[in-house]
C-alpha positions in Angstrom: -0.6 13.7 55.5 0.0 17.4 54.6 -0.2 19.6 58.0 0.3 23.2 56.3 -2.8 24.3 54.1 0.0 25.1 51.4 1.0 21.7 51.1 -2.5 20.0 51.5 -3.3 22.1 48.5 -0.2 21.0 46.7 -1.1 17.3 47.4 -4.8 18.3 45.6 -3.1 19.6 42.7 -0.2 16.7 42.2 -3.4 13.9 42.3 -5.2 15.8 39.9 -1.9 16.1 37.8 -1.3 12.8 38.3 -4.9 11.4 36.9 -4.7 13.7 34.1 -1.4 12.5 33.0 -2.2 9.3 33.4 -5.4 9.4 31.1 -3.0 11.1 28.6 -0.5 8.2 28.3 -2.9 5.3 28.7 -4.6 6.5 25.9 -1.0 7.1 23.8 -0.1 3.7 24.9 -3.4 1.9 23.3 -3.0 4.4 19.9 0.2 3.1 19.3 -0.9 -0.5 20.2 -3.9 -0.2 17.4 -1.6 1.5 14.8 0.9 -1.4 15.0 -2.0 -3.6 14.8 -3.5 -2.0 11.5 0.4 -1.4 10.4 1.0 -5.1 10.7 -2.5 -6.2 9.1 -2.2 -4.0 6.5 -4.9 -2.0 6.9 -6.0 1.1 4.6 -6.7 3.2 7.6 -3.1 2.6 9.4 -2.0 6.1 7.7 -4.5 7.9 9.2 -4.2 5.9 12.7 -0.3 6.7 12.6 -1.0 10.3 11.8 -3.3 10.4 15.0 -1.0 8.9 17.2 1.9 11.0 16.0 -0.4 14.0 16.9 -1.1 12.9 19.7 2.6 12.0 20.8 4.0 16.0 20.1 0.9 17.1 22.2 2.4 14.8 25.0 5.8 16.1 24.3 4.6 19.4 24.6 3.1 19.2 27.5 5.7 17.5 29.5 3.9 14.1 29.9 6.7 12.4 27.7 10.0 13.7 26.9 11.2 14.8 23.6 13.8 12.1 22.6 11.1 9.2 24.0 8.7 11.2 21.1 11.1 10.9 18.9 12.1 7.6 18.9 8.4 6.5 18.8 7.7 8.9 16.2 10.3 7.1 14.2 10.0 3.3 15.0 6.2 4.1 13.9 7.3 5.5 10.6 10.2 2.9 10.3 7.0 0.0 10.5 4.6 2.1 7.9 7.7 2.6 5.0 8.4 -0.9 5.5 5.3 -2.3 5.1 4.2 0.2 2.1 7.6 -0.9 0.1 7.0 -4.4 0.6 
């Protein structure tokens, strides 16, 4: 445990950090999950769904949570899935 106020604030801040980041990807990680769901069934919504989680992912990007290149290769795998099952 912290001795020095300074740091027992610090230790406040990096659990409130910590719980909001967490909500952040948890919630990422389950909208990709249900837009490779409705990719794969071919649902009508799954454009939509994508376009969500694609939001979703440059907010995480720009906020630190997730770093750039991991946004980008999600953002591109889930595009990858949609074009391929659009063409086919």
């Amino acid at each position: 445990m912290p001795i020095k106020k300074s740091a027992k604030k610090e230790l406040r801040k990096n659990i409130k950090r910590h719980i909001r980041n967490k909500r952040i990807k948890d919630n990422l990680k389950s909208l990709i999950k249900k837009s490779r769901k409705a990719i794969e069934a071919k649902d009508n919504q799954a454009k939509e769904l994508v376009a969500r989680t694609l939001k979703v992912l440059d907010k995480a990007a720009q906020k630190g949570i997730i770093k750039k290149n991991t946004r980008d290769r999600k953002k591109s795998r889930l595009h990858q899935r949609l074009n391929k099952t659009s063409k086919a």
